[in-house]
ROLOGU-246762 format. One record per residue: x, z, y negated of N, C-alpha, C in turn. Coordinates in steps of 0.02 Angstrom, whole numbers, plus 50000, padded with zeros to 5 digits. Example, Ala and Ser with C-alpha at 12.3 -4.5 7.8 and 13.67 -1.06 7.14 Angstrom:
// residues 2
506605039050284506155039050225506605039050165506425035450112506845035750053506455039449998
// end
This chain:
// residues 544
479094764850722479744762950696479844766650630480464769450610480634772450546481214770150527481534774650460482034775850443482224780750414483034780950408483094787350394483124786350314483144791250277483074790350196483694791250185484084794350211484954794750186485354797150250486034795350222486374797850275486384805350269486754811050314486904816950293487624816350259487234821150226487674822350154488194828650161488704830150103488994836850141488554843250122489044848050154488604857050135488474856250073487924860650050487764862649981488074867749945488294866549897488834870949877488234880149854487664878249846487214884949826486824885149894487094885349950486804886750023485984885650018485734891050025485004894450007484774895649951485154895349897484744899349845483994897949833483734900649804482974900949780482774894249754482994891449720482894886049673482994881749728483134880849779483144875649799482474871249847482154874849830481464873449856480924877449831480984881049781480304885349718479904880349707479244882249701478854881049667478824885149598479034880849555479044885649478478434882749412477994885749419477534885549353478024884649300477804880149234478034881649188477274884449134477574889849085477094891049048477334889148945476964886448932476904884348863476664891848827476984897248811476674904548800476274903248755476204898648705475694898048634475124895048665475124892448720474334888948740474184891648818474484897948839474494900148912473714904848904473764910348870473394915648860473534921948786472704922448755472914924548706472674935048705473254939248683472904944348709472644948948639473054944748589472864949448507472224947048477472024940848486471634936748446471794934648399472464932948394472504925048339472614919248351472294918448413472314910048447472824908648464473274911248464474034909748515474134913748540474444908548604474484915148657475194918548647475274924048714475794928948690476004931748738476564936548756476794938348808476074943148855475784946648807475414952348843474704948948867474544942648840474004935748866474224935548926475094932648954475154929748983475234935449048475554941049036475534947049080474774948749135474274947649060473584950249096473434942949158473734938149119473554933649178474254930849241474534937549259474824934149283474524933949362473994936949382473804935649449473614930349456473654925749413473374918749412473834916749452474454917949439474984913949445475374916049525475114923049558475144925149604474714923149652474024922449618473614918249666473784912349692473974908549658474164902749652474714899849709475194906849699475884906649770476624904649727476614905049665477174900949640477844906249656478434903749650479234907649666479394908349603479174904549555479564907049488479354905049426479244907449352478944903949285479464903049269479314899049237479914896749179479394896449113479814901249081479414902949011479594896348946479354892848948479824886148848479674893848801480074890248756480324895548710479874901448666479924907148684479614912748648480144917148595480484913448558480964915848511480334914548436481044920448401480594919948305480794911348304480234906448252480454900548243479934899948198480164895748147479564892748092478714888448142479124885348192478664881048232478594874348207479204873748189479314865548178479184860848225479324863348283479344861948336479234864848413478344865448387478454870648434478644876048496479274878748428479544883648459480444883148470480364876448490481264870648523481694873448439481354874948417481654877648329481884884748313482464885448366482574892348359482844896448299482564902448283482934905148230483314910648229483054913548321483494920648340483394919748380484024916248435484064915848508484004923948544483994929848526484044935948574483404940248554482834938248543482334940848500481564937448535480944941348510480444939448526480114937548476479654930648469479214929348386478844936048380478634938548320478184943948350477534941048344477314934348365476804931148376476494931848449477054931848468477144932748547477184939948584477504943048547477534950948563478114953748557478424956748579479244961248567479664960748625480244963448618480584962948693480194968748742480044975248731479624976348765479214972948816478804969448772478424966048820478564959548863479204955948847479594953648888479864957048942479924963348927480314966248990479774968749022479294971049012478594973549057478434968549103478544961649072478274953449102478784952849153479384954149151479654950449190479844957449257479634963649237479634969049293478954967949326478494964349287477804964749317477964958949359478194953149344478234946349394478774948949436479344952149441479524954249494479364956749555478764962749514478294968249586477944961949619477714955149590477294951549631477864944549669478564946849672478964941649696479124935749645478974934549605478924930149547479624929649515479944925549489480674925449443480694923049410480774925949354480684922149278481444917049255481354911849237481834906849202481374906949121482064905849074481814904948998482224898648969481984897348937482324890948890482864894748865483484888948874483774891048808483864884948754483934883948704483854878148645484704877248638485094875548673485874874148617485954868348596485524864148593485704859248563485654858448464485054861348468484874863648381484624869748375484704869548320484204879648315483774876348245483304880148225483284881548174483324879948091483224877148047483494877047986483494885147943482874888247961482814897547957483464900048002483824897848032484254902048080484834905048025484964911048032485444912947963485864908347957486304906948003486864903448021486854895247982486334893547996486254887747942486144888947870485744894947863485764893347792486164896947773486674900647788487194903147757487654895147752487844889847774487954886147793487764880247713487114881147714487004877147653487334882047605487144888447582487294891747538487974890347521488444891347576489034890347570489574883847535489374880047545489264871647529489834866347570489994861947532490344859747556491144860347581491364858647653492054862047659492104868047675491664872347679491604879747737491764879347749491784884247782491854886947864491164887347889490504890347855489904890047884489904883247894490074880147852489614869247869490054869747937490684871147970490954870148027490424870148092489774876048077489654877348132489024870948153489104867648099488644860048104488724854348089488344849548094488874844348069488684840948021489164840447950488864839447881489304834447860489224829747842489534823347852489464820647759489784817047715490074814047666489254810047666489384803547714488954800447713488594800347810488224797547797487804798747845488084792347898487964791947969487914785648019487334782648045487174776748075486734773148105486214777848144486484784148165486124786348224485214788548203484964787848247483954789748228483794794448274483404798548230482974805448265482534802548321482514805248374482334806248428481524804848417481334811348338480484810348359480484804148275480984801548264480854794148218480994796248162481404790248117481814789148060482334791548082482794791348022483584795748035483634800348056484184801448092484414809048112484994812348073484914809048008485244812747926484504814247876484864822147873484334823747789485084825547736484894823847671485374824947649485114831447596485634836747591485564844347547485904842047485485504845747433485484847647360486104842047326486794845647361487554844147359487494839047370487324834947391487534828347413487864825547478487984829947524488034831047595487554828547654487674828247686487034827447737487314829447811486774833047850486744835147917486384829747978486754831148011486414828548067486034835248110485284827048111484964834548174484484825248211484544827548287484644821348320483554823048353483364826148312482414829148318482454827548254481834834748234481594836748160482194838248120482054836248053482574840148008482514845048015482184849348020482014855748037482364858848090483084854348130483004856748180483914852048182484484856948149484894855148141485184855748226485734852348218486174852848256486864854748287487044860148301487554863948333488164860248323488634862648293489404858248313489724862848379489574859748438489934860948498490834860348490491064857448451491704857348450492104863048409491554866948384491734875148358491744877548410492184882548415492474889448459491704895548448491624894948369491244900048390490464899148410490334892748408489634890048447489574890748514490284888848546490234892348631490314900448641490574904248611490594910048624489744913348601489664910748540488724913948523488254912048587488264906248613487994905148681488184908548745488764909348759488844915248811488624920548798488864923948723488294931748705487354930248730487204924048717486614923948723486464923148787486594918048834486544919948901486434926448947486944930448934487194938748956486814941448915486384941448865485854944548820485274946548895485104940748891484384938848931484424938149021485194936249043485464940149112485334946349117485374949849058485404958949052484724961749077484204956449054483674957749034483224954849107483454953749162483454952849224483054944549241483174941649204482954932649214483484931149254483014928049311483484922649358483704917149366483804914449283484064905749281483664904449216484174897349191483664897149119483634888049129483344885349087483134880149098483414878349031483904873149017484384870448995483994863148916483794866048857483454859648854484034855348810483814848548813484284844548792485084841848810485094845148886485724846448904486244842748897486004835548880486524828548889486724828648815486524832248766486794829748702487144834148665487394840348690487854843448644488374844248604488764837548654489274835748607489264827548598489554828348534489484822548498490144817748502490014812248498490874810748509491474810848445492114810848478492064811948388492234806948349492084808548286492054802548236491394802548211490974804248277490064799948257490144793148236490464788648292490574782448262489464779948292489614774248246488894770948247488594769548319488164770348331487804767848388487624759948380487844756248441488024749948438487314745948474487054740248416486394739948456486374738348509486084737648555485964738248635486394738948686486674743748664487054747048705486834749848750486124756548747485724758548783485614754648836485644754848910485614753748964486284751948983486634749848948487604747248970487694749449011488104745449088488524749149120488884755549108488894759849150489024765649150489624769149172490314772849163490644775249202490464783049220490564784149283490424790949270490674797549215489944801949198489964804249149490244799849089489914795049081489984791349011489304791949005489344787848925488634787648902488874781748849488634776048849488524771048807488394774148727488064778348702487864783148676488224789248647488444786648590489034790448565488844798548543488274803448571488044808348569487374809848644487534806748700487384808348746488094808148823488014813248854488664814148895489024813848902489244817348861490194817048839490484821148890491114821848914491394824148959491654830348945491614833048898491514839548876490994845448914490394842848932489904844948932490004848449014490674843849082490634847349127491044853449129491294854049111491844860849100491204865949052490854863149007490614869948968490014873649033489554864849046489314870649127489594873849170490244872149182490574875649237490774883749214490854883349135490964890249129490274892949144489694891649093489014895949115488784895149192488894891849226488994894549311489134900049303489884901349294490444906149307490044912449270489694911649230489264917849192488864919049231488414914849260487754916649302488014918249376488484916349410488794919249474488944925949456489084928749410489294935649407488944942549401488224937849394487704943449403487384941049485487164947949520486694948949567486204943349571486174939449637485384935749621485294931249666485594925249682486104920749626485424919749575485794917549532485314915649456485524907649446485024905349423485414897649431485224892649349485224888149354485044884749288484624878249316484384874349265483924867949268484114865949218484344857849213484424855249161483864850149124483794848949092483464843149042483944839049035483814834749067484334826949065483954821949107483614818449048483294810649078483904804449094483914802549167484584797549176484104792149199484624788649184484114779649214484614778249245485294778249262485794778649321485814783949332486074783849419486264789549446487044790649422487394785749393488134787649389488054793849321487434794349295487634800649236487494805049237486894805149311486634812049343487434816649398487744810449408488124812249481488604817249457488924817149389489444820949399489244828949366488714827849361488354837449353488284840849401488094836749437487914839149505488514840749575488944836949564489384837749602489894846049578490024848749630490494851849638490154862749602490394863249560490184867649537489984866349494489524860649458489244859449404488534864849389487964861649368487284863749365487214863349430486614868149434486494871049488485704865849517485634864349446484964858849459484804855149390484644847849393484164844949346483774841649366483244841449315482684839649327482434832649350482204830649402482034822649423481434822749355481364817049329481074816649265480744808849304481004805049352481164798149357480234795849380480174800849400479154801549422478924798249387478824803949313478354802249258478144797549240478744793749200478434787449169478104782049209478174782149287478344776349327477244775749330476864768949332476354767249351476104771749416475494770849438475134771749488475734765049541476004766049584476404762249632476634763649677476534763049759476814764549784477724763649795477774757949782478424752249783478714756749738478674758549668478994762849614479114770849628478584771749648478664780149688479184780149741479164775049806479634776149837480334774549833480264770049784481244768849755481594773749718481274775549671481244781449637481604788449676481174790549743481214796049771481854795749823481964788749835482344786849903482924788849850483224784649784483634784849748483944792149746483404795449733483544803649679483724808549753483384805649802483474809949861484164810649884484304802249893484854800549904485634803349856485494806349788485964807549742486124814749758485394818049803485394824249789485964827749861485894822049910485944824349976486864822549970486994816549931487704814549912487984819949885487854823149836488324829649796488094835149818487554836149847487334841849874487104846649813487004843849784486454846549708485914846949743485444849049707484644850849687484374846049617484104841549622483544837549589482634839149581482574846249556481844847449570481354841049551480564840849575480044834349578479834836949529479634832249467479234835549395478664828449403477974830449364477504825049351477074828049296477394833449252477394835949189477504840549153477474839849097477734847049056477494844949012477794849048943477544849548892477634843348836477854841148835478264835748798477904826448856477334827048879477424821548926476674820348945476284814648908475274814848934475354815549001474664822149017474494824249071474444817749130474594819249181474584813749219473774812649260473484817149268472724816149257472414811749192472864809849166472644803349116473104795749118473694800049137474064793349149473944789849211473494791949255473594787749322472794786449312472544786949256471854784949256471794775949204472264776549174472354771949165472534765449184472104758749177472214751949220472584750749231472804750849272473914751449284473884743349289473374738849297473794731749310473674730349220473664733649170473664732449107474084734749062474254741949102474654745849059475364748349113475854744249092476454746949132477174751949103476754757249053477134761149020476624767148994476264768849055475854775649023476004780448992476374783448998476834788948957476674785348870477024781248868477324776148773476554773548774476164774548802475424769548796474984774748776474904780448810474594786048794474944789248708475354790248713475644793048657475504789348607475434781648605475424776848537474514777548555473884780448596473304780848586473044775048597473274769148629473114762648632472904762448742472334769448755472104768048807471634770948804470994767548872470624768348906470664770448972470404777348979470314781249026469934782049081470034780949154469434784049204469534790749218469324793249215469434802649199469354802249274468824801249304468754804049381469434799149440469354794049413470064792449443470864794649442470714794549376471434800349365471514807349403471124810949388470934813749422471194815049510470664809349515470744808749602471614806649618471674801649576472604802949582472954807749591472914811349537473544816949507473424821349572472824822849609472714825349664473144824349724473214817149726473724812949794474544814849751474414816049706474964814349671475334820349665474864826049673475214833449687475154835049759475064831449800475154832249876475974828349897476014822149843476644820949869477404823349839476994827849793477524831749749477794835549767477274839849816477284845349857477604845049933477804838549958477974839450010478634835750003478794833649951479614831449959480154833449975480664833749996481214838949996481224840749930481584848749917481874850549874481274853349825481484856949752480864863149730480504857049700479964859849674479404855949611479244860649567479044858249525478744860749461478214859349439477924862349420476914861049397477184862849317476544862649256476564861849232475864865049208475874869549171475214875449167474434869449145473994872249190473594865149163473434860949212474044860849247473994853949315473454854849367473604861849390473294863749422472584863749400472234863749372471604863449371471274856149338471994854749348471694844549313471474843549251472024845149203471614845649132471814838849131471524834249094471694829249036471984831048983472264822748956472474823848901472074822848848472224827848777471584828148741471664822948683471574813848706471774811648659471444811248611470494813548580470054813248535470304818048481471004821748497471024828648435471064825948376470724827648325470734827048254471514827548230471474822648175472224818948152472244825148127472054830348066472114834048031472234839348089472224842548144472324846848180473184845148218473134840248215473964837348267474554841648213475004843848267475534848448237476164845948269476134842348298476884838348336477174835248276477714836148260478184835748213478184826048226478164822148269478054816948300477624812348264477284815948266476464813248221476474809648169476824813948110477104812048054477704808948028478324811448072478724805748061478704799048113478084796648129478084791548152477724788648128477384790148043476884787248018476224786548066476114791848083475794792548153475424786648190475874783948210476114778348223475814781648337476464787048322476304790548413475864796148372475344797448425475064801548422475174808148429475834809348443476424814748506476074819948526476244825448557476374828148607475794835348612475204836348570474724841948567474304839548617474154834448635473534832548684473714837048754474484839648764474654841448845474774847748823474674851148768474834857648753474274863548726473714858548721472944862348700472874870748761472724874448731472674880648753472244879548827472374882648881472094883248950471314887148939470864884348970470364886448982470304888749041469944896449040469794901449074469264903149108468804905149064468064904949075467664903249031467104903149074466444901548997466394895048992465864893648955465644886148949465644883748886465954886648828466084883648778466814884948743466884883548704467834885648662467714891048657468234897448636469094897148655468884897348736468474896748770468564894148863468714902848870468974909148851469044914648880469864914148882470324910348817470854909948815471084916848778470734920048738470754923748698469994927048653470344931048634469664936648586469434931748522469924926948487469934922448444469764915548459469954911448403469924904748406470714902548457470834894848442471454892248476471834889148448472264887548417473034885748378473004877848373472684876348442472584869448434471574867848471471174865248435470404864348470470594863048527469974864848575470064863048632469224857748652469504852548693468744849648700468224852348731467454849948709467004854348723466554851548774467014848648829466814846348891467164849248949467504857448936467994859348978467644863249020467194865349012466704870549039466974867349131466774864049162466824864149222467594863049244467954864449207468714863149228469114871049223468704876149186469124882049174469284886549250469524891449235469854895749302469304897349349468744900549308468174903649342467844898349377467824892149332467354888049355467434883749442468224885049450468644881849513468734887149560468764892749540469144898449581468554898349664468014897649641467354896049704467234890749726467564886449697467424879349724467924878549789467774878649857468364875049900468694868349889468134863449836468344856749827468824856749772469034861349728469104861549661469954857849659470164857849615470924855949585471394861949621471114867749591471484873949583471384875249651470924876349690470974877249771471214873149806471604864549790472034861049813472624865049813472894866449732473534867249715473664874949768473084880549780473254885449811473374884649870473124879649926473014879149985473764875649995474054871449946474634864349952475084869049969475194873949909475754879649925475864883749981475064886649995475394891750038475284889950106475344881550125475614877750204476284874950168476384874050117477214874650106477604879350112477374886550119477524892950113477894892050215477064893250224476964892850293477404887450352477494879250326477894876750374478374876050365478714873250432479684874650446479684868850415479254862950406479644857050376479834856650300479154860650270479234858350176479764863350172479794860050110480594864150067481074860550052481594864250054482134858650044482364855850114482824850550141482804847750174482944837950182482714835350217482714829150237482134825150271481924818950240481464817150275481494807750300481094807650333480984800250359480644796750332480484788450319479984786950300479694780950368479064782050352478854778350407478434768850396478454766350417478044759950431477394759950402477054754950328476434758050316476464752450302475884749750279475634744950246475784744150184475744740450139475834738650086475464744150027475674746449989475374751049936475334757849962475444759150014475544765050049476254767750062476194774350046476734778250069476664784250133477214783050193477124788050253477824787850253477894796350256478554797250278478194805750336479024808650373478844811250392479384817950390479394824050394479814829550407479854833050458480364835450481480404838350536480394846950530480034850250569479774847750646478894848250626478634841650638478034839650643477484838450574477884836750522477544834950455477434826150473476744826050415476834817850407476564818450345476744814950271476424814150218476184805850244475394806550202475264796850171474914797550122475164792350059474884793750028474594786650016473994784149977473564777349969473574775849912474054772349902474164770649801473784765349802473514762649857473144753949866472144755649844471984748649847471374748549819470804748249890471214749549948470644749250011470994754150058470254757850095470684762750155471364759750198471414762450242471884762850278471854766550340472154765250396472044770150452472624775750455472374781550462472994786250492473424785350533474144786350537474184789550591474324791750637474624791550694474624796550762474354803650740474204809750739474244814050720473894820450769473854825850747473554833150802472954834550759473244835750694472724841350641473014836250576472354839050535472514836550462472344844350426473214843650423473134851050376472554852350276472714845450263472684846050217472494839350169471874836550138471964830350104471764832950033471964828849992471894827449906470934824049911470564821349949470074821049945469494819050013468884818950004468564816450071468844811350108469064813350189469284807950239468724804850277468854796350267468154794650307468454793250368468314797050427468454796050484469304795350478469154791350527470084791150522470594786250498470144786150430470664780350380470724786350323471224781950280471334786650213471164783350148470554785350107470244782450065470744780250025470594773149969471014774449931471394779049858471804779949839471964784349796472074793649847472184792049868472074802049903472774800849963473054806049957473624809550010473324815450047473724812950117473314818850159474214821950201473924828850234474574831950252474294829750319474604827750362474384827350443475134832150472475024835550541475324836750609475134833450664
// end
């Protein structure tokens, strides 16, 4: 007995494109690979390794930000959107990278930052220089007195300058904020787009996408408002989804349709209704945002499948693209979050970050394993997250004096934020820098990595990294994965079985005892040892 997961939905307005079923690496360039020796990595690190990423089978990187930036943040702190840090390397070597990932089928996506740049960005500090009542203060928003609203990584989201003025920046002070309701803030973003279109990238990955414009007034944020009924494209949230925001995507569509490709975009927009995801997605909006709705959610089957039925269901209604995420940079590795006692802790993400857990490393582990089998077979693309693949943890022992997340400190480090998922990748070798580089690493790396680096998996048939290679290329290989539609099937309690056509079956065992398979031909594929013909618990297997 089954069901179906949705009705059919109409045509997709981007037919085929690429994105609609990629597997896209993302790479963190400061902790990917280092090729100068000063412990951060860099474009020509990431070049030498890109057969990693070919081995591997992926359709596309998506590079987070390799612009000049103080590193307030690292990196989200732009100070020259059309430029390379020269930490990182030059445009040169951007353009070598992205002709080299081409010869191997590969398509590069890059961040773009419009929500803040910079406090180094000329534009701002011509801005202070200028003072009050510019025309530079126009291109931000500098306010008399300040409003209710709070920074994202904690305290206000007002600093106030010399003058007696104050800016809003909705992060770091360090990290002002754009007045979208200037003329010439949308036109500097189209130059920048068509900069890096020129420069042959096939889509950029959108960060902060829900908050560009502000409403106007900046009237106060009203307490608990957050979660309020919703109208479409509203936002309770007098600086998240303003209705502004669908017309400005619809123009950068209209930019990216006009080059060869199609080229497409990904947004950054965490929704807790679908009514604030729906109207991006519909029509000629974004071409994709990101399902985010994974992450935070416990070890659960019951939560995984509402979750997926929901987002599936939104995707197949507008005929958008919702790619599967279970991390990035900004989010504890989920090889730690699913290691944690889930009947204790029902907010891993905010539990990890405040440092208030206990870890089973080999359970996590054995999760994130089932957990990238069911990532991998959903409809529609996924995204890994450099690291995943070989099952790093998160490094929550790093020395207070080493943490560089802007987070840290204005939370009275209170959260521990966000370096534990960004520690440099280990390569080879059995002690630090792991064969990341000729140097040391930007951030320590722990000195228990030795059996987790590239070399150390690349021989192992059991390894992380020989999962993640094998998952891909029978996703490559069958008519069912990709994008598409699927069934779910009849399971027991804590279990998830669904199935795709023609002849897929995912199950996965979120429960604490086997389970039987089943009908099946072949088992293409499991996340760990099958005893006979049950499915241990914690592990997803691919059956035909």
């Amino acid at each position: 007995m089954s069901d179906k997961a949705v009705p059919d939905g109409p045509a997709v307005f981007d037919g085929d494109a690429w994105w609609r079923d990629a597997v896209v690496y993302q790479i963190y360039p400061r902790s990917f690979a280092d090729a100068d020796g000063d412990g951060q990595g860099d474009l020509p690190g990431a070049l030498a390794r890109l057969d990693h990423l070919a081995d591997l089978g992926v359709d596309a990187v998506w590079l987070s930000p390799f612009y000049p930036s103080p590193l307030a943040d690292g990196g989200y702190d732009v100070a020259h959107y059309t430029d390379v840090d020269p930490r990182y390397g030059t445009l040169a070597d951007f353009d070598a990278y992205v002709a080299a990932a081409a010869a191997r089928d590969i398509k590069v996506i890059v961040d773009i930052v419009p929500n803040h740049c910079s406090a180094a960005h000329p534009r701002f500090r011509q801005a202070l220089a200028a003072g009050p009542g510019s025309p530079e203060r126009e291109w931000f928003l500098f306010r008399d007195e300040p409003n209710n609203w709070q920074s994202m990584f904690g305290g206000p989201a007002w600093t106030q300058t010399p003058d007696g003025q104050w800016y809003l920046h909705l992060f770091d002070s360090a990290q002002p904020d754009w007045n979208w309701r200037h003329p010439g803030v949308t036109a500097m973003f189209e130059d920048v787009l068509r900069f890096w279109l020129d420069r042959g990238v096939s889509g950029f990955r959108i960060d902060v996408a829900a908050m560009l414009f502000k409403e106007d007034g900046l009237p106060d944020v009203v307490p608990g408002s957050q979660g309020a009924p919703l109208a479409p494209g509203r936002s309770a949230v007098p600086y998240e989804h303003q209705p502004e925001l669908l017309e400005l995507y619809r123009s950068w569509r209209k930019i990216l349709a006009a080059y060869p490709g199609p080229r497409g975009t990904v947004a950054e927009i965490w929704f807790a209704d679908p009514a604030q995801a729906r109207p991006y997605l519909t029509g000629d909006g974004l071409a994709q945002l990101f399902n985010f709705r994974l992450m935070p959610l416990p070890w659960s089957a019951a939560e995984f499948r509402a979750v997926i039925e929901e987002s599936h269901r939104l995707a197949r209604e507008t005929g958008g693209s919702i790619p599967w995420v279970l991390g990035n940079h900004d989010v504890p590795r989920m090889a730690t979050r699913f290691g944690i006692d889930q009947d204790l802790v029902r907010a891993p993400t905010a539990d990890v970050l405040l440092g208030r857990v206990a870890v089973d490393h080999e359970l996590g582990r054995r999760r994130a394993r089932a957990a990238t089998l069911l990532l991998l077979a959903l409809p529609g693309a996924a995204y890994l997250y450099q690291g995943d693949e070989l099952g790093l943890p998160e490094y929550l022992d790093m020395p207070a004096q080493a943490r560089q997340d802007p987070m840290f400190e204005r939370t009275g480090r209170a959260f521990i934020g966000r370096d534990g998922c960004r520690v440099p990748l280990p390569w080879s070798g059995t002690s630090a820098p792991y064969g990341f580089g000729p140097g040391g690493t930007w951030l320590p790396q722990p000195a228990d990595w030795a059996h987790l680096t590239v070399a150390a998996q690349r021989d192992d048939p059991g390894s992380t990294l020989n999962l993640h290679r094998a998952a891909i290329a029978l996703r490559r290989e069958h008519p069912a994965l990709g994008d598409g539609d699927l069934t779910w099937l009849d399971a027991p309690p804590g279990v998830l079985a669904l199935t795709r056509e023609p002849g897929f079956t995912l199950m996965v065992n979120f429960g604490p005892d086997a389970v039987p398979l089943p009908p099946h031909h072949d088992v293409l594929l499991a996340s760990g040892p099958l005893d006979g013909g049950v499915l241990p618990a914690d592990t997803a297997v691919w059956l035909s």
